[in-house]
N, C-alpha and C positions, 0 to 999 in steps of 0.2 A: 643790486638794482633789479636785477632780473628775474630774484626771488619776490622780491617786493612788488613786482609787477604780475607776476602770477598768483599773489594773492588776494590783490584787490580785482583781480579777471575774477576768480574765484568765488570773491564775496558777489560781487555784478551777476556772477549767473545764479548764486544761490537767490539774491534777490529776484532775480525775473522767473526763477523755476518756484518761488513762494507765490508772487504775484497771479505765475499762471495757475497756480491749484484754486487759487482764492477764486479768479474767475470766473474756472469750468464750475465749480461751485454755487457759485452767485448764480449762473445762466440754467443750471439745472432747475432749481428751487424754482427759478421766475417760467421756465417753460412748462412745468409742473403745474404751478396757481396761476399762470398768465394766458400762455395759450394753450395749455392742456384744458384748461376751462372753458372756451369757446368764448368768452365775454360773455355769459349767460347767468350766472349764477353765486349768489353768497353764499358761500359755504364753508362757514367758520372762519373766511381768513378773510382778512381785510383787502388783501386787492382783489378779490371777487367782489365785496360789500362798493370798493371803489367803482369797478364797470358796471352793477347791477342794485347796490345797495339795497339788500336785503336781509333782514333781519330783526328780532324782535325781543321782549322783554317785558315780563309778567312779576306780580306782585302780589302776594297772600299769603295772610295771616292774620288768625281770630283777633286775638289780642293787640295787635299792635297795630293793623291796617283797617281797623273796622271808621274809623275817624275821617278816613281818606275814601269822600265821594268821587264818584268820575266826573261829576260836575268840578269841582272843584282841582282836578288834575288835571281838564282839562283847562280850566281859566289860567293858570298857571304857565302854562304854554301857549293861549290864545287861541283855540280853537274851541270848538263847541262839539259835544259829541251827541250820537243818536244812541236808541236803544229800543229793544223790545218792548212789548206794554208794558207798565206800571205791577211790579210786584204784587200778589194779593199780600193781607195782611199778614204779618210772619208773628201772631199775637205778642206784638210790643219788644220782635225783637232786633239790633240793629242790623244792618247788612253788613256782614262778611267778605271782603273784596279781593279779588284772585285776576292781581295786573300781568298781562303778557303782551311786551311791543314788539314789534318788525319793523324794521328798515324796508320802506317801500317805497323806491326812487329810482329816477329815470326808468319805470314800468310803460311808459307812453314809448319808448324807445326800441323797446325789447318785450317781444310776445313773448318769447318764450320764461322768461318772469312770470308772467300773467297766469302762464296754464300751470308754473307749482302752486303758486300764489292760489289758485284754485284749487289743487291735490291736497294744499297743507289746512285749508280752513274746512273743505268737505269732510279730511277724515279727522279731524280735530272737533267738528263739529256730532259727526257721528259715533263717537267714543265716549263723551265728555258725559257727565255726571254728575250734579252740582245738588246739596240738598237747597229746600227752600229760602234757607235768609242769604243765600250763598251768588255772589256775582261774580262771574268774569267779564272782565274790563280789558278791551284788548286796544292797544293803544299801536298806534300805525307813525312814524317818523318818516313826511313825506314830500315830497315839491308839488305847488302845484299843478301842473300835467298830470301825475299819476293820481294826486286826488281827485280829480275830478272821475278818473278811470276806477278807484280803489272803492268808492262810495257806492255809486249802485252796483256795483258787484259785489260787494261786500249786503247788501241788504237782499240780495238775492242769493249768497250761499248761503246768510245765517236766518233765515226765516223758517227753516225749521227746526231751528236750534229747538232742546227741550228745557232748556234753563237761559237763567235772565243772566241779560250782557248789556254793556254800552262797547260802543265803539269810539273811538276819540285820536282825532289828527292833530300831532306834531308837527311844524315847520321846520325842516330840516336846516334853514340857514338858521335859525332862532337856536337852537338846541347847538349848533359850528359857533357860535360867536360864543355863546356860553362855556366850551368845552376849549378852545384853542389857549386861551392865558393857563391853563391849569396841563394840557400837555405838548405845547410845543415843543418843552425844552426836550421831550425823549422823541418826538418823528421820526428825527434823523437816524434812530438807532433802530425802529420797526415798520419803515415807511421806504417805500419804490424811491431813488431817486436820492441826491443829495440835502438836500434843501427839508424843511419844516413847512408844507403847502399849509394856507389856513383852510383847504379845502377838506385836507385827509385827516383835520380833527376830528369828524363823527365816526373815524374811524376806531377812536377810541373813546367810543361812546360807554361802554360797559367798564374801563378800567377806573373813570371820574363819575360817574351815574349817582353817587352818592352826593357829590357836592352842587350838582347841577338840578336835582329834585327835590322836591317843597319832603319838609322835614316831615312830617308826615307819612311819607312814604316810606316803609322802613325795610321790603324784602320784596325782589324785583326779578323776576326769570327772561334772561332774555336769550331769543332761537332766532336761529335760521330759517330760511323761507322755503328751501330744500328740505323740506320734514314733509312723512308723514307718518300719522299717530297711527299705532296698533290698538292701543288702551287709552282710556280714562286719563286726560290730564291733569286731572285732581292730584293723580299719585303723586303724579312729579312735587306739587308742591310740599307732599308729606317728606323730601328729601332734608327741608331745610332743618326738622326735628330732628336728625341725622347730624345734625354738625357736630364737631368735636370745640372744648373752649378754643379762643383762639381763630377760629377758623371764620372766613370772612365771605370764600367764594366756592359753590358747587360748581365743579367740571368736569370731564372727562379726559381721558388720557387719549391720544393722538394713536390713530390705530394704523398706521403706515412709519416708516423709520423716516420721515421727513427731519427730524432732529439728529438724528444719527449720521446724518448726510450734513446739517447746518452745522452743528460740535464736532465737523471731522478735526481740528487744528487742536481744540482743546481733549479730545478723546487722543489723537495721536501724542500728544506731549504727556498724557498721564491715561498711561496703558490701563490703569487696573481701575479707572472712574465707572461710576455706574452710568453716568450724563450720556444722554442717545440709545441706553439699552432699554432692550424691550421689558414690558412688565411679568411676571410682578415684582421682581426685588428690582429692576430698572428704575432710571428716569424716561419715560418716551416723550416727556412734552404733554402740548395738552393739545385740546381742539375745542373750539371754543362756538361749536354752531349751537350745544344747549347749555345755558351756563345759569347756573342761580344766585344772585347778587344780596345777599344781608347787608343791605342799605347802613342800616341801624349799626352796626359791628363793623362797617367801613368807617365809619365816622368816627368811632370808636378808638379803631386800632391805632397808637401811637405808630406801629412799625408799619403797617401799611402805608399811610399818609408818608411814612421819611421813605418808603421806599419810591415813591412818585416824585422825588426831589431828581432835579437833573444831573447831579451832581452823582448822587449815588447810583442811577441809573448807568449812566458813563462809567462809573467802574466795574461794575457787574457786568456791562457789555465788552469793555477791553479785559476783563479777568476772563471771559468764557473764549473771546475772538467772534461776539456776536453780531452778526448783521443782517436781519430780517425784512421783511418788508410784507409781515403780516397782519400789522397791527396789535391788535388787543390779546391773540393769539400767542405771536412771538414773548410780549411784554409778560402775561402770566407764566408763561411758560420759562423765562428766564428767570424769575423772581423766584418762579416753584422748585428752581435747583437749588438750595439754599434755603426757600422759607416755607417747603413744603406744606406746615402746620397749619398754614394761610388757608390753605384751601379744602374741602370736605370734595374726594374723588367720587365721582358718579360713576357706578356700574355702566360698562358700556352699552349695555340693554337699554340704556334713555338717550343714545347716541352709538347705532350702530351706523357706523359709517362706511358707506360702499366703496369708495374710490379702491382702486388698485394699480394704481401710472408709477409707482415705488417699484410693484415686482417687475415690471419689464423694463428698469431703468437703473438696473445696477445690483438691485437687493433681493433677487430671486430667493436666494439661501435660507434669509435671517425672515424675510416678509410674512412670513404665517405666526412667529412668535409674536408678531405686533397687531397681526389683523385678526386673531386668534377671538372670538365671543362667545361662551357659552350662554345659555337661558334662555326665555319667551322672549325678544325686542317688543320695547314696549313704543319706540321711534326711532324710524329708519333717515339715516341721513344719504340725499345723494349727492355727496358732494363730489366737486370734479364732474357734473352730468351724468354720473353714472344712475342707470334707471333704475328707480324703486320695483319691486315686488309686488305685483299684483294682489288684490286680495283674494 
């Protein structure tokens, strides 16, 4: 009896010494993207997009997008959009359309929105490079209050654009009711809190983007509001001729060991996994403040669409011991342990990301393998607030 009784003491404390790792874990991550953030800012992860919702998502391509007016995308979503004068003649030939949205929400709340929101359209405007039949169409995901703030500022930072654009407002609750039947069933697995909120579905705006946009739409870049451009945004869209078969989504790889820290349970049970190491023979996760969406090869992919099934999600999340609360971030990043092929990796040079709250929080050692950039940055991210670079 008194062996018996010292083994179920036994098994009780190994439970509450699991519990507590689970935790101190959980609270890391959250004071990391919660209040290491200040509530200011989207920067690639979904509970920054939840306090500040910012973020956005472009579309271009000759042959496939030339079909898709800004008129017309934005009837679609019910707003009307403006634009620079009236193209001259491009002798007879159609326009060329290069879509890029942002999440710009609750901006009436928070200035400090306001003044990237200014950093990312100035130098995005003073880089940019567009031949003649050529539009960028930059589409804004927004609530009233901040539209009313996003409009004339928005026609006073691009009035000097040197190429033609429309600008075009999404309704933020419009685009949550379209998006919530399609992923509720995984919140619970990449989302703060227990529960599947119908609120923190536009947080998975970029994982469903293809089932929620008029078919027409076929290749769709969506950024964070925390950018600013060094170069020509044109390039970026040269990335999508980069995909490999198979591949549905460009992103970048996570330049901090935030997943190293999320996969400790699964890295500890299988010492020799690559999941959470740094690149290049690593998994490090992804980061998802610049991300390019092949609309068209979403809708496509048999294995993409099974992998948005709630079902399969739940096991991929109890196979890893995964439990995020990043959103669209955490979700690619799970699926990319396993379906790697999915996705066409972005040089970190189109997403160098500043944040550093990883090395003074445990990962001094390992931190420069992950933070590591060679090359010209061609976009700088400042997530976590951390200040951009002067020019």
């Amino acid at each position: 009896m008194g062996l018996c009784r010292k083994i179920v003491q036994s098994k009780a404390s190994f439970r509450s010494y699991h519990f507590g790792l689970l935790l101190v874990a959980a609270l890391a991550v959250f004071a990391f993207y919660y209040l290491g953030s200040n509530h200011e800012n989207f920067s690639s992860t979904t509970r920054r997009m939840k306090e500040n919702q910012a973020g956005k998502s472009s579309q271009g391509d000759a042959q496939l997008t030339a079909n898709l007016s800004g008129k017309k995308a934005a009837e679609s979503q019910g707003s009307t959009p403006f634009a620079n004068p009236e193209p001259e003649d491009t002798a007879g030939k159609q326009a060329v359309q290069f879509h890029a949205l942002m999440m710009f929400t609750k901006v009436d709340k928070n200035y400090g929105l306001q003044e990237k929101f200014t950093v990312a359209i100035k130098s995005m405007v003073k880089h940019a490079v567009f031949e003649g039949d050529e539009v960028l169409c930059l589409h804004f995901v927004a609530d009233v209050p901040s539209k009313k703030i996003g409009e004339p500022l928005l026609q006073q930072l691009m009035q000097i654009a040197p190429f033609k654009y429309q600008i075009i407002f999404h309704d933020v609750d419009t685009l949550t009711q379209k998006l919530f039947p399609v992923v509720e069933g995984m919140q619970k697995h990449f989302s703060s809190g227990s529960g599947a909120y119908y609120s923190d579905s536009i947080f998975f705006l970029s994982v469903a983007m293809h089932r929620i946009m008029p078919s027409e739409m076929t290749r769709i870049v969506q950024l964070d509001l925390d950018l600013k451009y060094m170069s020509n945004i044109r390039s970026l869209f040269g990335e999508f001729e980069m995909f490999q078969p198979g591949a549905v989504i460009g992103i970048a790889r996570e330049m901090q060991p935030v997943y190293r820290h999320t996969f400790w349970q699964y890295r500890r049970e299988n010492p020799k996994t690559k999941v959470g190491d740094p690149p290049p023979d690593g998994l490090p996760g992804f980061n998802s403040g610049v991300m390019l969406l092949n609309l068209e090869a979403m809708r496509q992919s048999e294995r993409y669409n099974q992998l948005l099934n709630m079902e399969n999600v739940r096991k991929l999340a109890e196979k890893y011991h995964f439990k995020g609360h990043l959103g669209d971030q955490d979700f690619f990043t799970l699926i990319g342990m396993e379906h790697i092929d999915l996705f066409h990796i972005l040089d970190c040079i189109y997403n160098r990301q500043l944040c550093t709250w990883w090395r003074d929080h445990g990962y001094a050692e390992v931190f420069d393998l992950y933070f590591k950039c060679d090359g010209q940055v061609k976009i700088y991210h400042g997530n976590c607030n951390t200040p951009i670079p002067a020019d």
